[in-house]
LUMTOR-52806 format. One record per residue (C-alpha): residue in one letter; x, y, z. Coordinates in steps of 0.2 Angstrom, whole numbers, always signed. Layout:
N
(a (X Y Z))
...
***
This chain:
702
(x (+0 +0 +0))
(x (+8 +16 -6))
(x (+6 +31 +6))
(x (-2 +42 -7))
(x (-17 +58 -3))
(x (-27 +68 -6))
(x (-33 +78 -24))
(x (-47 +84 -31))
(x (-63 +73 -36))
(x (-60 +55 -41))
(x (-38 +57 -42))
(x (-40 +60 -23))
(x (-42 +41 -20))
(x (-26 +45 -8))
(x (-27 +53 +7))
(x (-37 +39 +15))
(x (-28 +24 +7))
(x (-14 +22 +21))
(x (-16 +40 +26))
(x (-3 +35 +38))
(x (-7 +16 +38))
(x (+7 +11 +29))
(x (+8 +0 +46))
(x (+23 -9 +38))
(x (+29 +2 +25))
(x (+27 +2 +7))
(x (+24 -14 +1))
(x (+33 -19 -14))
(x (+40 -33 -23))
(x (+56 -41 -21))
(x (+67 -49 -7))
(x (+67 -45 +11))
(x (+82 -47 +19))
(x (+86 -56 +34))
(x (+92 -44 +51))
(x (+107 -51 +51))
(x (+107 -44 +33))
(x (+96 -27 +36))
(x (+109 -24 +51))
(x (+124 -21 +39))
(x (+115 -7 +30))
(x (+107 +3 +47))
(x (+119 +17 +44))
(x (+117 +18 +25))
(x (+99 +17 +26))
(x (+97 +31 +41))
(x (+110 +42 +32))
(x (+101 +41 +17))
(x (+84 +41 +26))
(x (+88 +61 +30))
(x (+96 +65 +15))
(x (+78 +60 +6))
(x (+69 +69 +19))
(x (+81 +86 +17))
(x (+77 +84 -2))
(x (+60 +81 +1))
(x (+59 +99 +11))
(x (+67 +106 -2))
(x (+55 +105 -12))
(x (+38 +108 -2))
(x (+43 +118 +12))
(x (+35 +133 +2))
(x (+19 +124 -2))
(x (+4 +132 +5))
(x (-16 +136 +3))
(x (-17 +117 +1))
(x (-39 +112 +3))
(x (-43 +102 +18))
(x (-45 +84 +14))
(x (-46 +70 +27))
(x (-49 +52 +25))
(x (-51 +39 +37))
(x (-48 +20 +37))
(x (-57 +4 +46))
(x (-50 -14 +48))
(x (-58 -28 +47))
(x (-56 -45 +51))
(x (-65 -61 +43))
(x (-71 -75 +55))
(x (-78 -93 +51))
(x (-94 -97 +60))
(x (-97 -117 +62))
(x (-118 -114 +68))
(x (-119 -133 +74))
(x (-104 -133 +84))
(x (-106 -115 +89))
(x (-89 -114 +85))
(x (-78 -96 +79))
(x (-62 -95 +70))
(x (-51 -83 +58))
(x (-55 -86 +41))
(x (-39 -82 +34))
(x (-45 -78 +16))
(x (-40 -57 +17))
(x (-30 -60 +1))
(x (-43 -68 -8))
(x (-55 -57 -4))
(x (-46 -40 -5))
(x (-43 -47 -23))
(x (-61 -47 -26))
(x (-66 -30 -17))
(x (-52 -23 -29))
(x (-58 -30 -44))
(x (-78 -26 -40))
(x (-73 -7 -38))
(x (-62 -10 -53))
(x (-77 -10 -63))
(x (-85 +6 -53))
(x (-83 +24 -57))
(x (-96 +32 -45))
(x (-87 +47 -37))
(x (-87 +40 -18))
(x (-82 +21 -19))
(x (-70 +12 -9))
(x (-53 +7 -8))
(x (-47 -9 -2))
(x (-28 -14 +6))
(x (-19 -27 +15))
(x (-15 -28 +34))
(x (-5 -37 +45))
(x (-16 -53 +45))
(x (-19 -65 +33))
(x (-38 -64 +41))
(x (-38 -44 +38))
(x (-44 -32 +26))
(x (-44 -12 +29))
(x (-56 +0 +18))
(x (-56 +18 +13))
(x (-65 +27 +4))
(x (-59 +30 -13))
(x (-57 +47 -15))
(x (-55 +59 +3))
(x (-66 +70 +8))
(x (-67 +90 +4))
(x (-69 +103 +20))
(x (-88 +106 +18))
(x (-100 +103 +31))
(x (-108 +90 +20))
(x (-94 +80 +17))
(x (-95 +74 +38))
(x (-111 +66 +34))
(x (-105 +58 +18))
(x (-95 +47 +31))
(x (-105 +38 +38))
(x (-113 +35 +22))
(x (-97 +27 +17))
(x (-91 +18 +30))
(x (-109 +8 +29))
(x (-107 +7 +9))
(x (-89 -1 +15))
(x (-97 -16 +26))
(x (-111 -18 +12))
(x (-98 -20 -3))
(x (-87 -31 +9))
(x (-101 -43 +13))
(x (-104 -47 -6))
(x (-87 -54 -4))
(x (-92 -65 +10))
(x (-97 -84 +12))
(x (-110 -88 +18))
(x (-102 -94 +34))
(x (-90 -79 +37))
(x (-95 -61 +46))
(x (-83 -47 +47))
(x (-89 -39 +62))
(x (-78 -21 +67))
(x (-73 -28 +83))
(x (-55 -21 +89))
(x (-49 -41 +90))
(x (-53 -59 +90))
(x (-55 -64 +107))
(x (-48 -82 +105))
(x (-31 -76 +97))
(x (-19 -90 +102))
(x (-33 -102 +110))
(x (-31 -121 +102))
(x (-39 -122 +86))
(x (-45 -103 +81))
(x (-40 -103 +63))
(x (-47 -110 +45))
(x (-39 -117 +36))
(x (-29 -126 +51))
(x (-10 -122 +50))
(x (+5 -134 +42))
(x (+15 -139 +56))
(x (+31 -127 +50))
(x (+36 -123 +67))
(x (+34 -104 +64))
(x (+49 -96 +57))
(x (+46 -78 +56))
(x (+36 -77 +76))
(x (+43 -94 +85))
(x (+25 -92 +92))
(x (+18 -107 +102))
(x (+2 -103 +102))
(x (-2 -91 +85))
(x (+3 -102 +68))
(x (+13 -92 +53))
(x (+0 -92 +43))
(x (-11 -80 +52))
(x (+2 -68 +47))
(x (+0 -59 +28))
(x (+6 -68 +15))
(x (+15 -55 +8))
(x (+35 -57 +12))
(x (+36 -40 +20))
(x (+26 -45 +35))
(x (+34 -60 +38))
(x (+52 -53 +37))
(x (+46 -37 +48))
(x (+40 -51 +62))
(x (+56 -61 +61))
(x (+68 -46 +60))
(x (+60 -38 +75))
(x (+62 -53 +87))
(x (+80 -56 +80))
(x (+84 -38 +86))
(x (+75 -40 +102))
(x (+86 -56 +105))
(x (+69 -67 +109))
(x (+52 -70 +106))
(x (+40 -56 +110))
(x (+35 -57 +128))
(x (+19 -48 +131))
(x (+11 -48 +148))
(x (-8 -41 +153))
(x (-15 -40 +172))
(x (-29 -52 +171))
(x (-47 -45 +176))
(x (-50 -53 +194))
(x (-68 -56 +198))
(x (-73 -53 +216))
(x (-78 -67 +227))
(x (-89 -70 +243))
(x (-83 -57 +255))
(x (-76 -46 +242))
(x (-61 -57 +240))
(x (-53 -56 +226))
(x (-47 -70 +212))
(x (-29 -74 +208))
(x (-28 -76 +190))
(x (-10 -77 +185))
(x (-7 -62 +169))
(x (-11 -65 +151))
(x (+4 -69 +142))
(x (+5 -68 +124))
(x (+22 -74 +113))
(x (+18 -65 +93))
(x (+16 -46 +84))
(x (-2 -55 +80))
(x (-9 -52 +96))
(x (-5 -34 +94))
(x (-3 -31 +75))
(x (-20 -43 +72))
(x (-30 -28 +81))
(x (-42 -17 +72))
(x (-44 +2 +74))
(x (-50 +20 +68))
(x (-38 +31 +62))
(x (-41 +47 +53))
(x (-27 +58 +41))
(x (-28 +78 +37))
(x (-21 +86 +23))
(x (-15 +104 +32))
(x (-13 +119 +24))
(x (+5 +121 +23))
(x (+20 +115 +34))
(x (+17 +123 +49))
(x (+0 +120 +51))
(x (+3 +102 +49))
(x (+14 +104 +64))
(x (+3 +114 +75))
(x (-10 +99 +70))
(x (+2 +85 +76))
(x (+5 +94 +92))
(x (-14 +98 +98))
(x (-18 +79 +91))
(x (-6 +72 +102))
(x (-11 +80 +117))
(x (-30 +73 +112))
(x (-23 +54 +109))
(x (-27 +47 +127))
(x (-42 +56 +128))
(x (-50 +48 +112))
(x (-44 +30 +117))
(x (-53 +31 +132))
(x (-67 +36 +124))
(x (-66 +21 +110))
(x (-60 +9 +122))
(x (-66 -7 +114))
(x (-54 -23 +121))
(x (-56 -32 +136))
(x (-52 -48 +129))
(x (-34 -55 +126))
(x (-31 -73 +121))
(x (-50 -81 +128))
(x (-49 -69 +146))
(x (-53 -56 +151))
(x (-41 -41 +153))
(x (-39 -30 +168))
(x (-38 -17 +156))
(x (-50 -9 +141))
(x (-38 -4 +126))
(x (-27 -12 +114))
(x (-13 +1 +113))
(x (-3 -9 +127))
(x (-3 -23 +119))
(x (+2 -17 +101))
(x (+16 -8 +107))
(x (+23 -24 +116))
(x (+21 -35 +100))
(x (+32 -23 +90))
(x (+44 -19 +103))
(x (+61 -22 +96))
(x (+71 -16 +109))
(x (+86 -24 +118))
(x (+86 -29 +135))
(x (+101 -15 +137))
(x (+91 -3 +128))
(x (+77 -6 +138))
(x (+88 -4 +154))
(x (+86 -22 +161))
(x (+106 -29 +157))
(x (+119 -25 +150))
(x (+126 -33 +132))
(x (+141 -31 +121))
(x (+139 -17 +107))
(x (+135 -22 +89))
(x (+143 -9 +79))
(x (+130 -12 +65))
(x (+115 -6 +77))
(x (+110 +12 +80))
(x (+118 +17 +97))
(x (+126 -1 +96))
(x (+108 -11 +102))
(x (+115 -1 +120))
(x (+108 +17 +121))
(x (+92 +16 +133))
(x (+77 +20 +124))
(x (+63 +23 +135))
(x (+50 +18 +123))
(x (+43 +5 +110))
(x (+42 +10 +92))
(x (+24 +10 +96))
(x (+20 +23 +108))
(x (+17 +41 +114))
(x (+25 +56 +107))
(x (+41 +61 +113))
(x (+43 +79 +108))
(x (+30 +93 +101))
(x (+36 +98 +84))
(x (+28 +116 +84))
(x (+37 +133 +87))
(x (+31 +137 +103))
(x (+37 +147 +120))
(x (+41 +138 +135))
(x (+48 +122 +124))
(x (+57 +114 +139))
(x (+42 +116 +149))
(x (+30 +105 +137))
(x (+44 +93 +131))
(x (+50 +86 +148))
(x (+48 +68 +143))
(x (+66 +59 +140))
(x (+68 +58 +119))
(x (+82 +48 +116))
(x (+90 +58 +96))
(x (+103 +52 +84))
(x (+113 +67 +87))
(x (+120 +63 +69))
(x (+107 +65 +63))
(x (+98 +80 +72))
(x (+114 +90 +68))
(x (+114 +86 +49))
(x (+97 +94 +47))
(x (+102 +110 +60))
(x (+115 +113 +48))
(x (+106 +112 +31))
(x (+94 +123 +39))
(x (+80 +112 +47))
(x (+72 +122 +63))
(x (+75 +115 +80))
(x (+58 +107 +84))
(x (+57 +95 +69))
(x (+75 +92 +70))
(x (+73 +85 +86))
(x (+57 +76 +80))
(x (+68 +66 +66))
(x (+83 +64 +76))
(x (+70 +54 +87))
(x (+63 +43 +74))
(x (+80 +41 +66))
(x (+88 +34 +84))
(x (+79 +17 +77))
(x (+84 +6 +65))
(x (+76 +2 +49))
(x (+68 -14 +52))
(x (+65 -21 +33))
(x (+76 -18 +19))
(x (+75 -27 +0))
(x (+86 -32 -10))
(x (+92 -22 -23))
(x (+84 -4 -16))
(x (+97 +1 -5))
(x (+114 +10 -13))
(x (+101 +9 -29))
(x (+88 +22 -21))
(x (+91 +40 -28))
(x (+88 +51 -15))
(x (+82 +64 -28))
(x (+69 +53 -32))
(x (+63 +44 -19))
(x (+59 +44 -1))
(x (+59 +25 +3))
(x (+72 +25 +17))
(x (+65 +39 +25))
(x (+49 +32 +21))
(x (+55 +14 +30))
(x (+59 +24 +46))
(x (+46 +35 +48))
(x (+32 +21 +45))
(x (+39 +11 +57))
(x (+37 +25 +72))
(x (+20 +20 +77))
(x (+16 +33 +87))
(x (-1 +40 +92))
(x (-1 +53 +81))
(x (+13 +52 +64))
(x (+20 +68 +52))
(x (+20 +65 +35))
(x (+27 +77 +24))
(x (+23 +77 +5))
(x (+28 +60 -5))
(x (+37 +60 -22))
(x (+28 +70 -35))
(x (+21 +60 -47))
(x (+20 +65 -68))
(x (+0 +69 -70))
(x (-2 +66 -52))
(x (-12 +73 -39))
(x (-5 +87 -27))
(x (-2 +78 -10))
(x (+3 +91 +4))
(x (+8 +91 +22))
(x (-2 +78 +33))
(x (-5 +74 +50))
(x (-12 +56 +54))
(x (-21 +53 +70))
(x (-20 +33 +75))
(x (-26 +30 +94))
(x (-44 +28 +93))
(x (-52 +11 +95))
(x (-65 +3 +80))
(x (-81 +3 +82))
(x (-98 -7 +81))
(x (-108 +4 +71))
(x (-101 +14 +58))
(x (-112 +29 +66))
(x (-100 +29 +79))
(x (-87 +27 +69))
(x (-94 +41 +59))
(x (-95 +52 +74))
(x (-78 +50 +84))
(x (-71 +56 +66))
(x (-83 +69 +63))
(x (-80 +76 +80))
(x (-63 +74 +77))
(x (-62 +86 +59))
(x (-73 +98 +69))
(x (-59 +99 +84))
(x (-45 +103 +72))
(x (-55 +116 +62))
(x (-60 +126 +80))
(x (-42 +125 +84))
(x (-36 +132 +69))
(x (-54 +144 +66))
(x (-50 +150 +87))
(x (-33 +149 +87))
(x (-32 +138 +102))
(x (-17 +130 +113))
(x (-25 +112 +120))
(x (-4 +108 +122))
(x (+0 +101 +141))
(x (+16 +93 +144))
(x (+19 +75 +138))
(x (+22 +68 +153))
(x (+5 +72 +156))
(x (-3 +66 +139))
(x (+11 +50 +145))
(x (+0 +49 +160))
(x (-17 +51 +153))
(x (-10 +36 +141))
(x (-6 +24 +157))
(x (-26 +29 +162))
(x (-35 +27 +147))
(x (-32 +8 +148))
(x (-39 +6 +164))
(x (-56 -4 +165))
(x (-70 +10 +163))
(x (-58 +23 +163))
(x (-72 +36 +154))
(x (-80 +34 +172))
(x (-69 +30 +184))
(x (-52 +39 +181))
(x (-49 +59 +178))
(x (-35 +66 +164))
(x (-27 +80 +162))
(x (-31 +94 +153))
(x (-27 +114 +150))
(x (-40 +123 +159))
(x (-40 +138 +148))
(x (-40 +138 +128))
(x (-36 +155 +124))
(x (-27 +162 +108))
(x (-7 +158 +107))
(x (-3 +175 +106))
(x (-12 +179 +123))
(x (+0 +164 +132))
(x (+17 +174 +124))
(x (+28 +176 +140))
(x (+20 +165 +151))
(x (+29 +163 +169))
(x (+34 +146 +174))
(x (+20 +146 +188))
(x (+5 +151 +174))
(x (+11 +137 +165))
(x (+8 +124 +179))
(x (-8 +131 +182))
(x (-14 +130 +165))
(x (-18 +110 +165))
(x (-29 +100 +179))
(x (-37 +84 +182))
(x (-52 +82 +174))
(x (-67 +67 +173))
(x (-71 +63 +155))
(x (-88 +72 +152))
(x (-80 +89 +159))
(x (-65 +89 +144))
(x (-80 +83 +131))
(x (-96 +95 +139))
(x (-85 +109 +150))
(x (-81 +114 +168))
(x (-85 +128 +179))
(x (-85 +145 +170))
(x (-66 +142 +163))
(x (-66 +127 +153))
(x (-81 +125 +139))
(x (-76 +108 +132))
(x (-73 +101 +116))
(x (-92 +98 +111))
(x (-96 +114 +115))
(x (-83 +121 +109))
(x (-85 +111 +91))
(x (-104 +119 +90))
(x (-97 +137 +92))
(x (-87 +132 +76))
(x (-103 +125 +69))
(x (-112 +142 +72))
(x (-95 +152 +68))
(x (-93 +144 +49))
(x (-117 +144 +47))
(x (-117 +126 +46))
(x (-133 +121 +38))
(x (-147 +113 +44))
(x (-147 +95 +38))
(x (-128 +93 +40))
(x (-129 +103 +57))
(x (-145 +89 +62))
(x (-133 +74 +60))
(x (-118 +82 +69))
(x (-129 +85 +83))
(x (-133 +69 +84))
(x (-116 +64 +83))
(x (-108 +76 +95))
(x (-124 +72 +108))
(x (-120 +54 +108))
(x (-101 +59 +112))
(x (-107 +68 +126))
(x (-119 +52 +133))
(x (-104 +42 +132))
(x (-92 +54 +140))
(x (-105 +56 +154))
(x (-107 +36 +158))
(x (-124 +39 +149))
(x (-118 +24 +136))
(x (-106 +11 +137))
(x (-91 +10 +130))
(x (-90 -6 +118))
(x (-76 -14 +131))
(x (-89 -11 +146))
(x (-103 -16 +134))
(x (-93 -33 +129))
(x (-88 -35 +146))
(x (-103 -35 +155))
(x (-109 -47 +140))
(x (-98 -60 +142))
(x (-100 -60 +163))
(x (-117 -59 +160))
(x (-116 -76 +148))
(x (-124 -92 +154))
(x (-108 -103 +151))
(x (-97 -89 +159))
(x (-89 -99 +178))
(x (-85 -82 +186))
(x (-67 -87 +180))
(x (-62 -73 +167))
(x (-62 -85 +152))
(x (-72 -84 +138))
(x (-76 -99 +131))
(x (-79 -104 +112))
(x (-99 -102 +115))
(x (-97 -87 +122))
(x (-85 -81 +108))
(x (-97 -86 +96))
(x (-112 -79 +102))
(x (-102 -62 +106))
(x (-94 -60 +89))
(x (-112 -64 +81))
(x (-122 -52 +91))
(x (-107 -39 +88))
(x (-109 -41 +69))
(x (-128 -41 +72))
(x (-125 -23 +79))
(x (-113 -17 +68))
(x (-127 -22 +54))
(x (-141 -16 +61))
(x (-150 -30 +64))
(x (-151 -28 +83))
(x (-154 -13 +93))
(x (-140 -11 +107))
(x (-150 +3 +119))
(x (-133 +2 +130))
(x (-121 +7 +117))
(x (-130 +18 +108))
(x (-146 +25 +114))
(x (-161 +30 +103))
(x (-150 +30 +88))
(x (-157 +16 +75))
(x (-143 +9 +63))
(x (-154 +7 +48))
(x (-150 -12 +42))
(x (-135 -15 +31))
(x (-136 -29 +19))
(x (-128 -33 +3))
(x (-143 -26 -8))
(x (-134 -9 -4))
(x (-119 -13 -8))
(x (-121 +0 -24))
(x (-112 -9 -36))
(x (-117 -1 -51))
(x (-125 -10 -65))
(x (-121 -5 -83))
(x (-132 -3 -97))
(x (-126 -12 -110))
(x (-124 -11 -130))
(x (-120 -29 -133))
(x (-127 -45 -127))
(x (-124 -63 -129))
(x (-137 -72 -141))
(x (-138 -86 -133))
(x (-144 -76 -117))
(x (-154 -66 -125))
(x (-164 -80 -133))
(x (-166 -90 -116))
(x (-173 -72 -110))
(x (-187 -71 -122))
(x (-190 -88 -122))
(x (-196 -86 -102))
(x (-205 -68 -107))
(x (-214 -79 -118))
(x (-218 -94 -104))
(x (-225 -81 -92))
(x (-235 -72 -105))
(x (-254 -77 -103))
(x (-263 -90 -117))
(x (-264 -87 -134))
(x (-251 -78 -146))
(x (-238 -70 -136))
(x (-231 -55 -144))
(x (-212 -52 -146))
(x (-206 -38 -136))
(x (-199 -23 -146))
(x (-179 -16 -143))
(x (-167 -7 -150))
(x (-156 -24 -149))
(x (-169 -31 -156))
(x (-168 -19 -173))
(x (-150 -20 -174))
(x (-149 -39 -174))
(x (-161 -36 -190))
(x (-159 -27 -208))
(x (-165 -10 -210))
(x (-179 -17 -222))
(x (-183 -31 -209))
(x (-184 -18 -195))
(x (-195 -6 -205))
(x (-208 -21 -210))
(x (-207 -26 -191))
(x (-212 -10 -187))
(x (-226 -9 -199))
(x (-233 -25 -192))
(x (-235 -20 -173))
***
């Protein structure tokens, strides 16, 4: 999946097709090579990886006036139901049908279709719609309306024993036998799992090479470990259930989400974007928490983003501070410097020219100083500077054969491209790729990735239409939402606590006034600017100082005269938020929790059992398709059904026909007609089958 954007009508097919979700980097053909190979070329590739970047600057540090566009992109994952045995497993058919998906729309040319990619699972496909969307009101609403036309197109692609329900994982990853077809006994190359076969992992040689490259690096298997939920006994005693422990990237990487890219305006509003995002990360997990379930238990916790950045941490046990080793010249830092974070995690610095830097940045961010002083010299500002020298303190994970010394830094971006897609942070920079002849224009982008998938594709629709309206009142008002990251760190840590929309507070500014009013602020202001606060004042408002974000996203609505039948379904969207934020509604992990507890074959024991997987996931995908009301989730809001029938795929009017097909049609016109002579039915295919002479005397006779 190439990480291409936005552009006007139909050639915009880009901003949402990897709008940041290049989750392994591009794919392309060729061979991978080993670590032990990849290891050789760190330096090379990192050098190399700025010097594409610095030419890449060059050349669009000037762009500016760019439109909004913004897309968004679902995961899905396919599952096998066996209805006699009541029985769930991974269908492991994404290939196949992504194949089919891509050749259905291949035929299409309605302006909003969809695009279809490849993920990390071989049980995974991940949609977008083909062309992003423009900065009108009306495009919000055009959302939703995509997202449903996504499931409908994907379920014509479906068996009849297979559901693809938007659930944020499988809950019986790594439990006995939980994938179709069953796996080759080939001992797992590329994971050395014990518990999660190969084949689960895309087919593709990319993936495979990325999963073994990364526990190479590491020096073992991944080593994933999850506090167990712990269900209270008589006399409010506690259980003792030893953690969950999980051994492959599919645990993590094998998890579906929401994640939603703007095009900015120019350079540094893409920054200001990256910085406001970040600070909003822990706050929108929390709300979208969706996973309570890890490998058939339930979790002491409610989100994913723990888990992911375990299965991809490539770290050393010296880098993570936990022993000591002998360097590897070959590594960055020699596999020895401390890095205090996996490549899947938090920001580590802002990136916007702001006042009071050190006060906002006061997290450790380990830089190649190499490679943070080649850009200060060739005239990079500070901030993004620091921001590369971050990313670049890593090593590139996959390299191909062939594209290394061969890669002309003039005219491609690949090594930069193979670090910076491999940061998978909570929000990613992505300045402008290679221009292409006849092209579209892609500008500066800014990806959001922390939120959780939903059920319904009207919650979906909301959290991303909540989340466009955010970033045009910041940028409209001129709004500071920044605290510093060890804060947004700590709201991280909280947002995976069980219920944490009720039961944990976060921090957040208490003012949102203009930048320029902030310009000189003392030390002491600044501490005082941020405070703990529940979920539903950051989304509705606190006291007389703090108006919240929904608020704040309807005096944008009034501010820009939003009208009414777009302004209607915002409401709707922004009220549900609100409900949720308040403990009105569930969250889906409370909602899937209480489900599971509340199943008649549940023992109290935290394990969820193959029934109750079946009868989860079924009910889930019932949901997500309307089919079944879920007042706990969402409220009075009615999912109108989803089916197949709306799948939309259009039907041509065709100029040609087969004869034979045609005769069989008029032969069964004719059956149906009543008794007597039947007449033949008159068409223009009909006339030009004949001579002009044959057609006239037709004529003449009826």
């Amino acid at each position: 999946k190439t990480d291409d954007k936005p552009r006007p009508a139909r050639a915009g097919a880009s901003i949402c097709s990897g709008v940041g979700s290049i989750i392994m980097g591009l794919l392309k053909a060729g061979k991978p090579l080993t670590w032990q190979q990849t290891k050789v070329h760190s330096c090379y590739i990192r050098e190399h990886g700025v010097r594409q970047f610095l030419s890449m600057h060059r050349r669009s540090e000037s762009l500016g006036n760019d439109r909004l566009y913004y897309g968004d992109e679902i995961e899905y994952g396919l599952l096998k139901m066996d209805a006699t045995n009541r029985t769930v497993r991974l269908s492991l058919r994404g290939a196949d049908v992504m194949q089919e998906l891509r050749q259905k729309e291949s035929n299409q040319h309605d302006q909003r279709g969809c695009t279809w990619h490849q993920e990390y699972g071989s049980w995974m496909v991940e949609g977008t719609p083909s062309a992003p969307y423009g900065g009108y009101t009306a495009s919000l609403v055009e959302v939703e309306q995509n997202m449903r036309l996504r499931r409908a197109r994907l379920l014509t692609a479906l068996r009849s024993d297979e559901i693809a329900p938007t659930m944020a994982n499988f809950p019986l990853m790594g439990c006995g036998d939980f994938v179709h077809p069953p796996p080759v006994d080939e001992g797992n190359p590329a994971s050395m799992s014990d518990c999660v076969p190969d084949s689960c992992i895309n087919p593709h040689p990319r993936f495979g090479t990325l999963t073994a490259n990364i526990r190479s690096r590491r020096g073992s298997k991944i080593d994933i470990r999850l506090p167990a939920f712990q269900e209270m006994k008589e006399g409010n005693q506690e259980t003792k259930h030893e953690d969950i422990r999980m051994d492959c990237m599919a645990f993590g990487m094998g998890c579906c989400c929401l994640q939603v890219t703007f095009q900015a305006s120019d350079i540094d509003e893409s920054r200001y974007l990256y910085d406001q995002l970040a600070t909003l990360a822990p706050i929108f997990l929390a709300l979208t928490a969706s996973t309570p379930i890890f490998k058939g238990r339930l979790a002491n916790t409610d989100v994913r983003w723990g888990v992911i950045a375990a299965s991809v941490d490539d770290r050393t046990p010296a880098e993570k501070g936990e022993a000591s080793a002998v360097t590897d010249p070959d590594m960055v830092g020699g596999g020895l410097k401390r890095m205090f974070k996996s490549r899947y995690d938090s920001v580590s610095c802002y990136i916007h020219q702001t006042q009071a830097t050190d006060f906002y940045n006061d997290v450790p961010c380990e830089v190649d100083e190499s490679v943070r002083d080649m850009l200060l010299l060739n005239g990079v500002d500070a901030p993004v500077a620091q921001h590369l020298g971050h990313l670049f303190a890593r090593d590139p994970l996959v390299a191909f054969e062939g594209a290394i010394h061969e890669i002309n830094d003039e005219e491609s971006t690949e090594h930069f491209d193979s670090i910076n897609s491999t940061n998978w942070q909570t929000v990613r920079w992505k300045p402008p790729p290679m221009p292409v002849t006849c092209g579209p224009h892609i500008g500066w982008r800014t990806e959001f990735r922390s939120m959780e998938v939903q059920l319904t594709d009207f919650e979906n629709a909301a959290f991303t239409a909540m989340l466009v309206l955010v970033t045009r009142a910041l940028l409209v008002f001129d709004l500071d939402l920044k605290i510093p990251l060890s804060k947004v760190d700590d709201n991280l840590e909280r947002a995976h606590v069980m219920d944490a929309v009720n039961k944990n507070t976060f921090w957040f500014c208490r003012h949102v006034i203009p930048q320029g009013a902030c310009t000189g602020k003392s030390e002491e202001l600044l501490a005082c600017s941020f405070e703990e606060m529940a979920m539903t004042e950051i989304i509705s408002g606190k006291g007389n100082y703090f108006p919240g974000l929904v608020p704040i996203c309807f005096a944008y609505l009034e501010h820009i005269g939003c009208d009414a039948g777009s302004f209607s379904r915002l409401s709707t969207y922004l009220r549900f938020i609100q409900r949720r934020a308040s403990g009105d509604l569930m969250t889906p992990a409370a909602w899937i929790r209480r489900f599971v507890r509340g199943h008649p074959e549940y023992r109290g024991d935290g394990v969820v059992s193959q029934g109750i997987a079946y009868d989860l996931v079924q009910v889930c995908d019932e949901i997500g398709r309307g089919n079944r009301h879920c007042h706990e989730l969402l409220g009075d809001v009615v999912i109108e059904p989803i089916s197949q029938d709306i799948s939309n795929y259009g039907i041509p009017l065709k100029g040609s026909v087969d004869r034979t097909a045609i005769g069989k049609l008029l032969d069964q016109m004719c059956n149906r007609a009543p008794e007597g002579n039947p007449s033949q039915p008159c068409a223009p295919m009909r006339s030009r089958a004949m001579s002009p002479m044959q057609a006239f005397q037709r004529q003449q006779t009826v």
